[in-house]
C-alpha positions as CSV (number, residue, x, y, z in Angstrom):
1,X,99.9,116.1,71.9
2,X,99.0,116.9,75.5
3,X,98.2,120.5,76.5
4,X,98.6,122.2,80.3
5,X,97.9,125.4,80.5
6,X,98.8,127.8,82.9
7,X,96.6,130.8,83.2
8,X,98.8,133.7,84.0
9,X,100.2,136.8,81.1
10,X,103.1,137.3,82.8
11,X,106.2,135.4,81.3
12,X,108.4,136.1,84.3
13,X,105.9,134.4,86.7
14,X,105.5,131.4,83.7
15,X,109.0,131.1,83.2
16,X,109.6,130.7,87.2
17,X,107.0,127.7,87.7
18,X,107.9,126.2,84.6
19,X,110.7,123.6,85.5
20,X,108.3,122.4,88.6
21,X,105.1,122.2,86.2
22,X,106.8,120.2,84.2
23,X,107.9,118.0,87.1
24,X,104.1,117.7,88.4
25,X,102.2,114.8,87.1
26,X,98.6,115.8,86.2
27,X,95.5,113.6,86.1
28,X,93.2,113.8,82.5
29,X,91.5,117.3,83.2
30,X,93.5,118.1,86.8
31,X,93.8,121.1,87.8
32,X,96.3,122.4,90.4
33,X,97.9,125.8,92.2
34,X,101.3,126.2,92.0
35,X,102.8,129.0,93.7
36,X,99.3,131.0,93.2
37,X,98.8,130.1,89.7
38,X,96.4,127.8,88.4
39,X,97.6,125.0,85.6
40,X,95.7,122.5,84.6
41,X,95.9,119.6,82.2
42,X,93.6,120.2,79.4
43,X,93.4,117.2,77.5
44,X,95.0,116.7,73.7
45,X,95.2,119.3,71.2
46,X,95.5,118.1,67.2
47,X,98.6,118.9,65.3
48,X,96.6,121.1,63.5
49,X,95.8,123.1,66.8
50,X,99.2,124.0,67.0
51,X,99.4,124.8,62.8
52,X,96.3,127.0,63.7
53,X,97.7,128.8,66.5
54,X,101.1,129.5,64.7
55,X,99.5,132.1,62.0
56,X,97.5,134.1,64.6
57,X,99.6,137.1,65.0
58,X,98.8,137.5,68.6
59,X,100.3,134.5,69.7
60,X,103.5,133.5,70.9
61,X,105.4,130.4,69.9
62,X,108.6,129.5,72.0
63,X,110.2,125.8,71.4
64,X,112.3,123.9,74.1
65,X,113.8,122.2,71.6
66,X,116.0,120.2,73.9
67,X,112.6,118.6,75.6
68,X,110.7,119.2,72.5
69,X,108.5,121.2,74.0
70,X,106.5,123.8,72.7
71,X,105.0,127.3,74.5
72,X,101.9,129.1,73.0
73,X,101.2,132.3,74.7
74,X,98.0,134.3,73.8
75,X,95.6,136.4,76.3
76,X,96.1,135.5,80.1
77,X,97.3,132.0,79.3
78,X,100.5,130.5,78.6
79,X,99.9,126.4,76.8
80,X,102.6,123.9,77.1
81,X,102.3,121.3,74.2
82,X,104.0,117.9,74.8
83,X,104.7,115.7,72.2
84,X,103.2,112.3,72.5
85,X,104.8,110.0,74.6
86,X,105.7,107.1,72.5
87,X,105.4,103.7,73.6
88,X,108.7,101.4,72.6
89,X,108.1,97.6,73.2
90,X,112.0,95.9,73.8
């Protein structure tokens, strides 16, 4: 699973970047400004990252489950985890 993370605690800021983060491609390791916020692309996280994170009770967990997408939130950061892109031959 890929990982961006956008270093900001405020979900109202997040939440307004969100749709043109996801629209951004990102290099291995890139980081960018969007609108005064720094996100970068921080590589890929084990499933078990994302089991870990879950039980920590000062952490977030939102699901975009229409983009399977899921939003950890902990400290001053917010992490988007992408499911792995899968490669379909035809």
């Amino acid at each position: 699973m890929k990982c961006i993370s956008v270093y900001t605690k405020n979900f109202a800021v997040f939440s307004d970047i969100y749709e043109e983060i996801m629209k951004t491609p990102f290099a291995e390791n890139e980081e960018k400004e969007i609108e005064g916020i720094v996100v970068s692309e921080s590589g890929e996280v084990p499933d078990s990252y994302l089991d870990r994170m879950r039980t920590k009770p000062d952490v977030v967990v939102m699901k975009v489950k229409e983009q399977n997408v899921t939003i950890l939130q902990h400290g001053d950061v917010f992490e988007i985890i992408l499911p792995e892109e899968e490669n379909v031959i035809h």
